[in-house]
Backbone bond lengths (Angstrom), bond angles and torsions (degrees), N, CA, C in turn:
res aa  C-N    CA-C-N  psi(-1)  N-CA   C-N-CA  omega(-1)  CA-C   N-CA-C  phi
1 X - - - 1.445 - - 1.505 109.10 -
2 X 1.381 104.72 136.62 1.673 112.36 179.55 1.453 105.77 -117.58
3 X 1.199 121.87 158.08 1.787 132.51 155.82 1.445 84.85 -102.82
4 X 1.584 84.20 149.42 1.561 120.23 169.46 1.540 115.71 -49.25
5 X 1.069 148.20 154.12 1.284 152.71 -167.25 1.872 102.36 -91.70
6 X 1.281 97.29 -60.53 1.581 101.06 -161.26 1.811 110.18 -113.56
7 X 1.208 110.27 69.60 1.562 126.26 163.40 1.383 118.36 -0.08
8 X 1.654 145.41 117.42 1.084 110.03 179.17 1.721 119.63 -72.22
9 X 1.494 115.65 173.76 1.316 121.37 176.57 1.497 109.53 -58.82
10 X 1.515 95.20 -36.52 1.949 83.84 -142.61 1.814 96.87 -97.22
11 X 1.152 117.50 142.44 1.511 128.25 -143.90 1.498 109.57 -130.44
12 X 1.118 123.98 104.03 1.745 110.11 175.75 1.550 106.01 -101.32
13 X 1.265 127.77 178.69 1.273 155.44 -173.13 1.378 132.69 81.22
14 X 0.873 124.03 -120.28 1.755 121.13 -165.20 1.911 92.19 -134.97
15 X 1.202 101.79 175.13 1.736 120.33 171.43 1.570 95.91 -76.75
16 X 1.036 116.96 -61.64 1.697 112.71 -170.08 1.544 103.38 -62.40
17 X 1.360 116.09 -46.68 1.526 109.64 -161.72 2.001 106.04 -122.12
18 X 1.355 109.19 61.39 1.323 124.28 174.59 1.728 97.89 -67.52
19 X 2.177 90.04 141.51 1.345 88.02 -174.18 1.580 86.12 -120.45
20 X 1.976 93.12 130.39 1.672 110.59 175.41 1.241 100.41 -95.49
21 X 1.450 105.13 163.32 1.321 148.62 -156.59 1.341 91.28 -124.33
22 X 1.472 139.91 94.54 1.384 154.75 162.28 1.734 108.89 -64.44
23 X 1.339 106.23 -63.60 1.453 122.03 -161.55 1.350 102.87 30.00
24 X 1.871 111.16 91.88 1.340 107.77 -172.91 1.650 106.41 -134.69
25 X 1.443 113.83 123.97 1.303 124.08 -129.54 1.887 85.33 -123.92
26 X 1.533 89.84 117.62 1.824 95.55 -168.88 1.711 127.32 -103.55
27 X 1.108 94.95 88.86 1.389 106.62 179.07 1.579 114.38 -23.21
28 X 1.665 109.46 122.13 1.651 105.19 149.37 1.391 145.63 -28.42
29 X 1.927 96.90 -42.36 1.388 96.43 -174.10 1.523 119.11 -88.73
30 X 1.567 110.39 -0.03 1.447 103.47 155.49 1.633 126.27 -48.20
31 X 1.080 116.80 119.22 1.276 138.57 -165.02 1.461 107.12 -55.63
32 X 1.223 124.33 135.43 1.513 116.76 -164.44 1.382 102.17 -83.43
33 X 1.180 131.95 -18.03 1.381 125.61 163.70 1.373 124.91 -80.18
34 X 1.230 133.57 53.35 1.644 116.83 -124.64 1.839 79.31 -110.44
35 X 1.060 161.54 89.00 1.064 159.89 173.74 1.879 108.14 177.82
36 X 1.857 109.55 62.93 1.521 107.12 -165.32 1.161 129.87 77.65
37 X 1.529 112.53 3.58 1.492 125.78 -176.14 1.829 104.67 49.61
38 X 1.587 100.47 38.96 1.544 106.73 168.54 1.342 100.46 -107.82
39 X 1.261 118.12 129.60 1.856 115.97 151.83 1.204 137.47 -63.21
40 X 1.894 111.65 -16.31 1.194 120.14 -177.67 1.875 104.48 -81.16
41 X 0.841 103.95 -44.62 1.855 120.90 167.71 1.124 111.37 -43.17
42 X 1.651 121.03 -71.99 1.125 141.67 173.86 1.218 112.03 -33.89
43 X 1.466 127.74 -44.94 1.101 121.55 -142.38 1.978 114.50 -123.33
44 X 1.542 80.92 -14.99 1.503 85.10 161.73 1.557 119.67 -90.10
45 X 1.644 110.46 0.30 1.650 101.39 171.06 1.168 93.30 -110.20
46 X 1.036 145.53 22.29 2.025 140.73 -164.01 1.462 74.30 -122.55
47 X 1.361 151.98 -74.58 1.538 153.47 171.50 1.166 96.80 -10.82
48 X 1.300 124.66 -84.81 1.790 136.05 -173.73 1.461 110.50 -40.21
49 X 1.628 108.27 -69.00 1.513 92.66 178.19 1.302 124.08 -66.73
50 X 1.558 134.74 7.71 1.297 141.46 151.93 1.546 120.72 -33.48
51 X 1.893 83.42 -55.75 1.412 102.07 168.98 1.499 154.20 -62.79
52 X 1.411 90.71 -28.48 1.039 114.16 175.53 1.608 139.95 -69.79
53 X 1.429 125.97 -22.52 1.383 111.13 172.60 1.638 107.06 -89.59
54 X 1.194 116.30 -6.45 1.585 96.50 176.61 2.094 100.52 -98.58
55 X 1.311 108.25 -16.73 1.315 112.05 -177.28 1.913 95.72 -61.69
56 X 1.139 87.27 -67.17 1.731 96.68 -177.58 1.731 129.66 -48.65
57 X 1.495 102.86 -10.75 1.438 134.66 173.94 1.523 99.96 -88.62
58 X 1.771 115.84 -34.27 1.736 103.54 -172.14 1.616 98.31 -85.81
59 X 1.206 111.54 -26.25 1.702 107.99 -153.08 1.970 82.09 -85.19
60 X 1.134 135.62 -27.41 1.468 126.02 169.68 1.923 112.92 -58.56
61 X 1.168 91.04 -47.87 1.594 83.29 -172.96 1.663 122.03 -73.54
62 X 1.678 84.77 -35.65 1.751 83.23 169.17 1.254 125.80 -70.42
63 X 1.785 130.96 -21.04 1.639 116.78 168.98 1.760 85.54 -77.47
64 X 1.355 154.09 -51.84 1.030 154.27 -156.67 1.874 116.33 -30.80
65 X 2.283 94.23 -48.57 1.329 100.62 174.57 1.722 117.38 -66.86
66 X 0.988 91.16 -17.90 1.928 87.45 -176.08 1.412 108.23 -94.82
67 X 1.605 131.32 -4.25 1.386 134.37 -168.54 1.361 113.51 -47.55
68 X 1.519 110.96 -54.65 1.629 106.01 -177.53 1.173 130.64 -81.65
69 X 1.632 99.99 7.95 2.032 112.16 172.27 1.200 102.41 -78.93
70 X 1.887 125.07 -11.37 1.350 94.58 -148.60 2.147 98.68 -112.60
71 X 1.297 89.58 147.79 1.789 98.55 -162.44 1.483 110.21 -113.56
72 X 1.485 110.32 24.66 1.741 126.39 -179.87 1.978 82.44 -104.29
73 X 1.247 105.77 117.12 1.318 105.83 136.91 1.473 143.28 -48.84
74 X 1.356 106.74 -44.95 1.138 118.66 177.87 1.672 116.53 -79.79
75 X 1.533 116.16 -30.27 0.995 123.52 150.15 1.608 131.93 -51.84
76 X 1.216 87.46 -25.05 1.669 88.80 -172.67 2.136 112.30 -83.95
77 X 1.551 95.56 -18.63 1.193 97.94 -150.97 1.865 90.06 -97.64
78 X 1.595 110.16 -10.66 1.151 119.57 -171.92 1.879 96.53 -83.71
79 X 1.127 116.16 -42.69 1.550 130.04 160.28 1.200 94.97 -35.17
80 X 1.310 122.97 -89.36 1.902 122.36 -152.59 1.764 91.00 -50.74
81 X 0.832 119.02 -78.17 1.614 119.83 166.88 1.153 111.59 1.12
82 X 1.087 138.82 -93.95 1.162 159.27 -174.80 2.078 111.85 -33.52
83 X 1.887 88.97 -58.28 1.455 87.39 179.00 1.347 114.29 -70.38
84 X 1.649 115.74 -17.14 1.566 110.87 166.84 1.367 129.77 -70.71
85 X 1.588 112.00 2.79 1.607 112.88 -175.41 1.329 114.93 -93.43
86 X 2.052 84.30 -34.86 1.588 97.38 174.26 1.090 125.91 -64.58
87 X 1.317 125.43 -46.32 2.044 146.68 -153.81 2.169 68.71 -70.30
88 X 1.327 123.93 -58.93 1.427 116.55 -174.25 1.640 118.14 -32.25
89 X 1.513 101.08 -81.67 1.023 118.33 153.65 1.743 137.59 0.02
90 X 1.582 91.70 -59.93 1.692 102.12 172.98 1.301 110.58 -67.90
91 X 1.509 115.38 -49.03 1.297 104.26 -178.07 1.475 138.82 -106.11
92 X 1.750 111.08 26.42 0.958 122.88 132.14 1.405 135.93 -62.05
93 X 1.473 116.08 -45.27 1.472 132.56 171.38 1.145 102.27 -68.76
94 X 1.401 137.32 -9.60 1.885 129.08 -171.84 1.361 91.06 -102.28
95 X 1.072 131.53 -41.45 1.378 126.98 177.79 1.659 106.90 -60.22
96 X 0.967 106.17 -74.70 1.677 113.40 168.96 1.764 114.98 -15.17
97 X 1.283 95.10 -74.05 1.377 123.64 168.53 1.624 100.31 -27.65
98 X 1.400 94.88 -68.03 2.249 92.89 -169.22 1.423 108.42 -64.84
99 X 1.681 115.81 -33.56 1.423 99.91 175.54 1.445 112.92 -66.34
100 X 1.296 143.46 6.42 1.380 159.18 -174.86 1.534 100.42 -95.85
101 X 1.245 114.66 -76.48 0.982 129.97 -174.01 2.100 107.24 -39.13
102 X 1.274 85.77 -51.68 1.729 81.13 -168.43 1.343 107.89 -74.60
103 X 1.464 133.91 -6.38 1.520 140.56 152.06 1.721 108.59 -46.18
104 X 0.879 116.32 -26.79 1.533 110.50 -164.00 1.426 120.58 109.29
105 X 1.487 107.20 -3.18 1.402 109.74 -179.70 1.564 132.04 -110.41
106 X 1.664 107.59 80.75 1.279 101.06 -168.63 1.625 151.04 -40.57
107 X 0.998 100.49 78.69 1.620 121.57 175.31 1.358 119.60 -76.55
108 X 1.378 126.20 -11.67 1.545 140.53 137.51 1.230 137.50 -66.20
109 X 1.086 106.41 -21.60 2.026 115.20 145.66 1.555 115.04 -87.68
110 X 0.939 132.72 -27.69 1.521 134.71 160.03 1.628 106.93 -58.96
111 X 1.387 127.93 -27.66 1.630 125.52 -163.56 1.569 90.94 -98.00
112 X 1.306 100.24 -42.15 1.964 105.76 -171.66 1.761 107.28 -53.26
113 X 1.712 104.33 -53.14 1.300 107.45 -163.55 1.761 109.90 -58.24
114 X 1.519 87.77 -40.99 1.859 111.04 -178.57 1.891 101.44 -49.85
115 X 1.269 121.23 -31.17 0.899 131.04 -146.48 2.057 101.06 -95.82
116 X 1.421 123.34 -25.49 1.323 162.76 -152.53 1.253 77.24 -100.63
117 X 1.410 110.61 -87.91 1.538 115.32 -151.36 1.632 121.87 -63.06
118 X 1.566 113.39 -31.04 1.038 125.87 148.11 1.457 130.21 -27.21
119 X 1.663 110.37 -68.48 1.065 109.24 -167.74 1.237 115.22 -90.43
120 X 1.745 126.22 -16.79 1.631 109.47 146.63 1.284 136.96 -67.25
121 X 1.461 97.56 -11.84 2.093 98.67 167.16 1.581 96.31 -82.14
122 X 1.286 131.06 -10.39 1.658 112.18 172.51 1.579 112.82 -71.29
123 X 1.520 88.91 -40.70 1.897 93.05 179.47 1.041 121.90 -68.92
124 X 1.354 124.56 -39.67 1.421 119.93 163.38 1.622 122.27 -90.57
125 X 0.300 146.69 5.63 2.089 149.15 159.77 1.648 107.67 -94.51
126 X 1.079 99.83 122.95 1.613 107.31 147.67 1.424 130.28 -36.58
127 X 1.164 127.10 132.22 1.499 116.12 160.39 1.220 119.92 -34.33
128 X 1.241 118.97 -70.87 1.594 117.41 161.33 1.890 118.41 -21.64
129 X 0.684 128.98 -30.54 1.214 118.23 -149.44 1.904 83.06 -124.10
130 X 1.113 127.08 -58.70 1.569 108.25 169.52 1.349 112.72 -61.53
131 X 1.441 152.37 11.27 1.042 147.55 67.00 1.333 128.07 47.40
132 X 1.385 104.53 -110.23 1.229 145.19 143.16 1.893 106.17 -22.43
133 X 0.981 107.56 -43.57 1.471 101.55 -153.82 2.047 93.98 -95.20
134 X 1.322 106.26 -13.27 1.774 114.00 -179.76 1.644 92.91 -89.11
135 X 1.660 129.84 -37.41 1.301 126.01 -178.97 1.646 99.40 -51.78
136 X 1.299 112.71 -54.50 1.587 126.93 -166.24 1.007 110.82 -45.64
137 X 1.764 120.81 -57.60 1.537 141.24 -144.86 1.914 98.72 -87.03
138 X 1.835 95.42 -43.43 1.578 105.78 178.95 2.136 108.40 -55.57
139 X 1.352 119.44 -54.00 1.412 122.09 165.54 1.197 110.34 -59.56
140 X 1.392 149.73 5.21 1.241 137.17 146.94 1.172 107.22 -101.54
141 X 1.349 150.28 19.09 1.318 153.74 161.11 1.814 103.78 -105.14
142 X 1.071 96.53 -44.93 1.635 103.92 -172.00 1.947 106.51 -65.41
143 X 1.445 93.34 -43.50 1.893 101.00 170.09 1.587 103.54 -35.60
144 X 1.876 84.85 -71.14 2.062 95.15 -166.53 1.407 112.23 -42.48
145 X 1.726 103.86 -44.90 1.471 99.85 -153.30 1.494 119.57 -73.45
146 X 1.436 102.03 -23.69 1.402 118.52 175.98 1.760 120.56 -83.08
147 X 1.395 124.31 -7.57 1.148 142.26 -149.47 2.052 81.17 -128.95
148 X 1.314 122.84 -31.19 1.422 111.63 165.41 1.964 102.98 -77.83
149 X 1.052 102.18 -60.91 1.630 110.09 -164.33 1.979 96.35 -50.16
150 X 1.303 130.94 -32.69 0.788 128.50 143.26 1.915 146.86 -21.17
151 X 1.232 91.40 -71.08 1.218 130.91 -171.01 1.989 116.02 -114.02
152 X 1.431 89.68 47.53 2.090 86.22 -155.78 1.848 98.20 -71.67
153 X 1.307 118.74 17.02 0.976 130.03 170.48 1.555 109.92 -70.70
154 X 1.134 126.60 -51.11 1.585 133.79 158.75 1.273 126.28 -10.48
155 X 1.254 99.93 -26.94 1.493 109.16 -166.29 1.674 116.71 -131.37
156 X 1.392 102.38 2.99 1.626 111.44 169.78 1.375 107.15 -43.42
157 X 1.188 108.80 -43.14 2.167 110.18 -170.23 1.601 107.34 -75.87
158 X 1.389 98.85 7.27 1.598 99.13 178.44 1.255 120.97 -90.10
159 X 1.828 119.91 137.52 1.675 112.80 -172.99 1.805 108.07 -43.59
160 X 0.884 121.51 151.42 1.145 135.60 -176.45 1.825 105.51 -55.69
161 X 1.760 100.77 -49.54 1.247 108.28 176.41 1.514 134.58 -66.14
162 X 1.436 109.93 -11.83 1.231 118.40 167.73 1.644 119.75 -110.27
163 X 1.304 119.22 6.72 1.162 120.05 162.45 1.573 118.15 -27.33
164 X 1.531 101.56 -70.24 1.354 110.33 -155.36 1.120 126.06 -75.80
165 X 1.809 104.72 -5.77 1.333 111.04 144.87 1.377 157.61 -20.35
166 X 1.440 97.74 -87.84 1.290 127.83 133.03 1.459 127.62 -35.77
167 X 1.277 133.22 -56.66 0.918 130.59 164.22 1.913 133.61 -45.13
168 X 1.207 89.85 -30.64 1.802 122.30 -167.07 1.619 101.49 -80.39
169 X 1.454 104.20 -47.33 1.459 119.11 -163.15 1.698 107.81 -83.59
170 X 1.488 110.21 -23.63 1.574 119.00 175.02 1.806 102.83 -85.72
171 X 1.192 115.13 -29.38 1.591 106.39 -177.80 1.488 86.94 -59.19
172 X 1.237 105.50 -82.97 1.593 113.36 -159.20 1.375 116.27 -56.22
173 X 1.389 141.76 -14.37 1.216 127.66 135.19 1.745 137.87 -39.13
174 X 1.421 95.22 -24.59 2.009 110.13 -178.52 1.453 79.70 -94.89
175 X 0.734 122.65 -28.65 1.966 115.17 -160.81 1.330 102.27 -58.78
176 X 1.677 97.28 -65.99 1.490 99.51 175.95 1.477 138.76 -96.26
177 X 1.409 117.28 9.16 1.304 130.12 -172.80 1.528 125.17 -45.46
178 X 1.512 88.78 -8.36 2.509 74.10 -175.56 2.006 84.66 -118.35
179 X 1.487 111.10 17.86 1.950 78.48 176.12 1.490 126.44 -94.48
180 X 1.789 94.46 -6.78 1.895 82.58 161.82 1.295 128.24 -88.32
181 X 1.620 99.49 -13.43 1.243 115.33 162.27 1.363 116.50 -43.99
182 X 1.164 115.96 -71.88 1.109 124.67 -170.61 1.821 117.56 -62.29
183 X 1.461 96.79 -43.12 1.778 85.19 172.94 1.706 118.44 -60.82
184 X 1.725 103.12 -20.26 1.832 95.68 170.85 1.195 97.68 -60.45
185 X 1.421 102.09 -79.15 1.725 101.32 -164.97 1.431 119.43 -38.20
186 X 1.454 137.61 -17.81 1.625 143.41 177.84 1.957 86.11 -75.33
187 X 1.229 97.88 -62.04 1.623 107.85 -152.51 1.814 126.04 -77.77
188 X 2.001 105.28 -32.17 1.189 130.39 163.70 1.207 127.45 -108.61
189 X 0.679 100.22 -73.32 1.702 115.92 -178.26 1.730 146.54 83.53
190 X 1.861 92.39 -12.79 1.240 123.32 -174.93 1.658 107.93 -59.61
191 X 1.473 100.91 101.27 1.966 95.66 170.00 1.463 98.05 -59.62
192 X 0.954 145.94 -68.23 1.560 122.31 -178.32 1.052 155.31 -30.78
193 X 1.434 111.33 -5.49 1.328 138.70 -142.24 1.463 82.86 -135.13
194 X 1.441 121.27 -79.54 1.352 139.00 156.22 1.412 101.04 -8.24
195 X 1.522 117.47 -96.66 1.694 124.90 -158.21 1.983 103.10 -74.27
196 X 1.104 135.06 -28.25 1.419 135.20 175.03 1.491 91.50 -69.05
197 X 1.004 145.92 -7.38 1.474 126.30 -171.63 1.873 106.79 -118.18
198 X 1.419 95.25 -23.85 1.508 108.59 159.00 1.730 97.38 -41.47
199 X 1.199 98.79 -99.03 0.982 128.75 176.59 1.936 118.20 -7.60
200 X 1.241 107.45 -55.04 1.309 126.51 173.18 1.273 100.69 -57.44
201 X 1.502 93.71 -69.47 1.875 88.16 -169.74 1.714 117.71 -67.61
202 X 1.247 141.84 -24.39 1.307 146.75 179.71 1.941 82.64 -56.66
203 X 1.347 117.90 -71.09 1.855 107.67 -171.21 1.648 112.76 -32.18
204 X 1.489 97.93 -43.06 1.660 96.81 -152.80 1.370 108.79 -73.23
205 X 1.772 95.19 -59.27 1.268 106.57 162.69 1.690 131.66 -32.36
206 X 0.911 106.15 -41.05 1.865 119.15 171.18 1.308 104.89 -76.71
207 X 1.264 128.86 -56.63 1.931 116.49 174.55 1.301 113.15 -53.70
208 X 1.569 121.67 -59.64 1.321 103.44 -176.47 1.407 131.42 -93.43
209 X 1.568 107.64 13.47 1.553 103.58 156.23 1.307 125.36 -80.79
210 X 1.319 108.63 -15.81 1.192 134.05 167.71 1.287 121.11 -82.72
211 X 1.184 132.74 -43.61 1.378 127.06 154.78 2.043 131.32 -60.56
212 X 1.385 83.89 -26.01 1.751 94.06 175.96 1.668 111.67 -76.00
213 X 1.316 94.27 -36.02 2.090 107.39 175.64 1.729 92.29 -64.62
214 X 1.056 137.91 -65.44 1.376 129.18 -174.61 1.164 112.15 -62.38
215 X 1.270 125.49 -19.86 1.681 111.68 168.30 1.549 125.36 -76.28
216 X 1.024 83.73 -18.16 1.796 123.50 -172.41 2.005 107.28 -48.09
217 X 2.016 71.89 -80.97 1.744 107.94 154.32 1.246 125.37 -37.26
218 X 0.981 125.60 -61.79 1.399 126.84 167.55 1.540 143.89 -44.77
219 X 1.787 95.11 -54.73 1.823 93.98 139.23 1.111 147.92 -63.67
220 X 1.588 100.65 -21.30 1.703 93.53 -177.68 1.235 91.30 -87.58
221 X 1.364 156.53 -7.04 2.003 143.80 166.44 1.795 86.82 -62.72
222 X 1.172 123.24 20.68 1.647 109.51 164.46 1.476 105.73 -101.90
223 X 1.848 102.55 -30.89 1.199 107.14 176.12 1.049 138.21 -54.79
224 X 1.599 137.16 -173.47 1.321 122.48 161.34 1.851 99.79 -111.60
225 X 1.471 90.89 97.18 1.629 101.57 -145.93 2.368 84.95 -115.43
226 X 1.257 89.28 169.23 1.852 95.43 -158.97 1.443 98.73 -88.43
227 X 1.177 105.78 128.41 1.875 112.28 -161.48 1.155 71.41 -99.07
228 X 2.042 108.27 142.99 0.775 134.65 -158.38 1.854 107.51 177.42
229 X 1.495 129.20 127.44 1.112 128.18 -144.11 1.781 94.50 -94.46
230 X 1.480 109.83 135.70 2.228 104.06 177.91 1.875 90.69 -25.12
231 X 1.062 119.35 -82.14 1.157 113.03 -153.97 1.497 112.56 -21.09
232 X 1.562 99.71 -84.15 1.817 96.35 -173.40 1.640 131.28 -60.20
233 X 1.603 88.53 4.87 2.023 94.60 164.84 1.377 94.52 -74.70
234 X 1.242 137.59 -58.72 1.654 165.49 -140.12 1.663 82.25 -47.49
235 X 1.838 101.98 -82.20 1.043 138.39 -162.90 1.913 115.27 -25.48
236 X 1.040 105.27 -52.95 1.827 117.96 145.93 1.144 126.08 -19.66
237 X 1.515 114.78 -75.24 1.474 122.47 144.84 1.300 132.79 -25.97
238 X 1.713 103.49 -70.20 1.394 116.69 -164.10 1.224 111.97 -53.14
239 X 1.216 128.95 -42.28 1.534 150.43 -168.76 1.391 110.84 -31.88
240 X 1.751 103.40 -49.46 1.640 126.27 -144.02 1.559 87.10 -116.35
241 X 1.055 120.58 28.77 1.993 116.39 166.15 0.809 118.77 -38.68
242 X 1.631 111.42 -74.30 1.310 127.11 -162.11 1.934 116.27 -52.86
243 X 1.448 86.08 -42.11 1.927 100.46 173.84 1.706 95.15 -56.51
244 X 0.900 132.64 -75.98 1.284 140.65 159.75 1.613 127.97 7.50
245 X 1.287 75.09 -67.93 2.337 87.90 175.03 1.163 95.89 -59.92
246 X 1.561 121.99 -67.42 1.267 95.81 -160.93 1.991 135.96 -65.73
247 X 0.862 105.65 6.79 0.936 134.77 173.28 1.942 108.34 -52.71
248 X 1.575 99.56 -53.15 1.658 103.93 169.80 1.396 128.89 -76.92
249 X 1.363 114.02 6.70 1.423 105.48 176.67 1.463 90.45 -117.64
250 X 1.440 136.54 11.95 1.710 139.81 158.51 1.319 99.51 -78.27
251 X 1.274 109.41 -40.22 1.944 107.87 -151.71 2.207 91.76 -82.27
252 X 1.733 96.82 -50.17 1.507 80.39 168.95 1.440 153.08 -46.67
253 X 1.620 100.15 -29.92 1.196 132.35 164.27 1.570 113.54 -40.45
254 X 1.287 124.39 -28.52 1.623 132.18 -179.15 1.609 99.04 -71.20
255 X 0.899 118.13 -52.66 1.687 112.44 -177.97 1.045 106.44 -69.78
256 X 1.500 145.84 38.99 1.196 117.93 138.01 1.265 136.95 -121.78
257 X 1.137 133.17 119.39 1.483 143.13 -138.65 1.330 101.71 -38.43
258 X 1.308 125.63 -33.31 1.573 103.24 -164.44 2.018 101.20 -108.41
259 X 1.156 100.36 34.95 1.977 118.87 -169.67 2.135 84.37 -63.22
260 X 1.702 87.41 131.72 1.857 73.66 158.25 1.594 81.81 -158.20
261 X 1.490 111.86 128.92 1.485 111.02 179.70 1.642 117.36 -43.53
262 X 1.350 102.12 -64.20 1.709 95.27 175.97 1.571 114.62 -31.57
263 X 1.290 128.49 -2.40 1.594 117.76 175.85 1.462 111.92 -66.94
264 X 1.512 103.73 -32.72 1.590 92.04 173.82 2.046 104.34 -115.80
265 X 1.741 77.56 116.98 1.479 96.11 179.52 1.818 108.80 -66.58
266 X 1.546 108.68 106.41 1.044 104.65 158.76 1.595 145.41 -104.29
267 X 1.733 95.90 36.66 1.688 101.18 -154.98 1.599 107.29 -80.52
268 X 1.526 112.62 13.94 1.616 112.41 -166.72 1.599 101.72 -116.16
269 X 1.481 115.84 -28.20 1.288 118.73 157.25 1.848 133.52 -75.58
270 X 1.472 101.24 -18.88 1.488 108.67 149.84 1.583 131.41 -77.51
271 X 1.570 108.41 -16.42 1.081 79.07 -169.12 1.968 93.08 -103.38
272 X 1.577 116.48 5.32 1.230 108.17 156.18 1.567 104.85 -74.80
273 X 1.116 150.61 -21.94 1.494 139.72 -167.38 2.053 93.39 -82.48
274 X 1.473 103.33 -9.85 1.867 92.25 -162.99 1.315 97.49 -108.19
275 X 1.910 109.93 -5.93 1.927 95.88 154.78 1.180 122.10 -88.73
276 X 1.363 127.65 6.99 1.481 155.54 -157.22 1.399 105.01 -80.94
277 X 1.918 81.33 -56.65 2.052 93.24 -158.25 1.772 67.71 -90.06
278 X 1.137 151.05 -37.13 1.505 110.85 -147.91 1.690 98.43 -60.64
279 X 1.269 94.33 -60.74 1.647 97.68 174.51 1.615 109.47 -1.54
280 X 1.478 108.41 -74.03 1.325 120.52 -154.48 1.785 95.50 -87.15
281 X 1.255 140.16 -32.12 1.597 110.61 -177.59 1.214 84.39 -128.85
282 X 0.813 141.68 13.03 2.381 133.32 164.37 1.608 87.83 72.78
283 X 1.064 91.17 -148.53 1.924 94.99 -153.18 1.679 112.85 -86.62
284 X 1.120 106.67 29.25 1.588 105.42 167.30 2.228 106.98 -77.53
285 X 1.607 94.95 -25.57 1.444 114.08 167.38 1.524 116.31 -47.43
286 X 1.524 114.20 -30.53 2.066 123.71 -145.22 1.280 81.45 -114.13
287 X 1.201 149.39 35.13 1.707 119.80 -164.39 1.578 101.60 -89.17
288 X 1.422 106.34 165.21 1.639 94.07 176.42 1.692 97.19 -112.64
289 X 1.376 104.99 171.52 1.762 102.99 -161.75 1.503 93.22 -83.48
């Protein structure tokens, strides 16, 4: 995988939440196991980014419906921001995604289904409440991403070439983590609405990330994939527990009425994740918005 050489000029978003231009172009010969040459690893983040360019398409449209309620300038400009990290976002992970896909490992029925389920939770949910349901999905991105930038050890077993992926996609997740927040709270405001939808989505979210990793699994035993006994897939996992737990007294932290992500300042762990990526693409990482 390469970044683009020559960045474009013209730049939207904010100083805090600048939206980069990756253009990151994913080699074949990345190894289809590319996460420790484990499939269980592999395949529970190849699941997620399944999810992700049509997820990142819902959480745009839903701050999108409340855009012209909102009468913060600065809010507003943190919005365009925001949808520029995402519209990024999607099609980094869609690219990703096809180099997946042409492995043998369907990650195009994981985007399709994502894509189904999506658009009957549009028909039935309120704006408000898909809303609500991008606040939810955004604090379980903001956990990971901050719990990697943390911990960038997580990802040592990762191909070299997809590091900066990952890495890229967790900055700018902390970057922007409280602005749909914040347009509910400008635009809704209902803790009920808010924490009942937590709630909803933590179930769903957990079955079918969990069900997409086993579908995952299942095709690649077509592969000529690294036999290896449950245990020492486990072991990958097991390692990183402790990083892990804490993880549930972050996610609890959302139910409580007065929860606002900015409580935990993470601007000292981004900007170790932004000597990370410089490392890996030089200063297309530093841009200013």
């Amino acid at each position: 995988m390469t970044a683009a050489a020559n960045p474009s000029t013209h730049r939207i978003g904010t100083e805090a939440i600048p939206v980069r231009h990756m253009d990151f172009e994913f080699d074949d010969s990345i190894p289809t196991f590319w996460f420790g040459n484990d499939p269980l690893r592999t395949m529970i983040l190849t699941a997620l980014s399944g999810t992700f360019p049509e997820g990142e398409r819902m959480f745009m449209r839903s701050v999108r419906h409340f855009q012209k309620g909102i009468t913060d300038p600065e809010l507003q400009k943190q919005v365009k921001a925001f949808i520029g990290q995402e519209a990024h976002h999607g099609k980094e992970h869609q690219s990703f995604n096809d180099m997946m896909t042409r492995k043998g490992i369907p990650v195009d029925k994981v985007d399709k289904f994502t894509k189904v389920g999506i658009s009957r939770e549009e028909k039935f949910f309120s704006p408000q409440r898909m809303l609500a349901k991008t606040c939810a999905l955004e604090h379980f991105t903001a956990l990971f991403a901050e719990t990697l930038l943390a911990h960038p050890e997580l990802i040592d077993d990762i191909d070299e070439n997809l590091k900066p992926l990952w890495m890229w996609h967790a900055i700018e997740e902390s970057e922007h983590k409280a602005v749909a927040y914040d347009v509910y709270q400008d635009q809704v405001g209902s803790y009920w609405t808010r924490a009942s939808e937590m709630a909803f989505t933590t179930v769903m979210f957990s079955f079918f990330a969990s069900l997409h990793t086993v579908q995952l699994l299942r095709a690649s035993e077509q592969l000529d994939k690294p036999k290896s006994p449950v245990g020492q897939r486990l072991k990958g996992i097991w390692k990183h527990r402790n990083i892990f737990a804490d993880l549930g007294k972050h996610y609890l932290a959302y139910y409580n009425p007065k929860f606002h992500p900015s409580q935990i300042d993470s601007k000292m762990l981004r900007d170790r994740g932004l000597a990370l990526l410089t490392q890996y693409v030089g200063e297309k990482a530093n841009i200013s918005a």
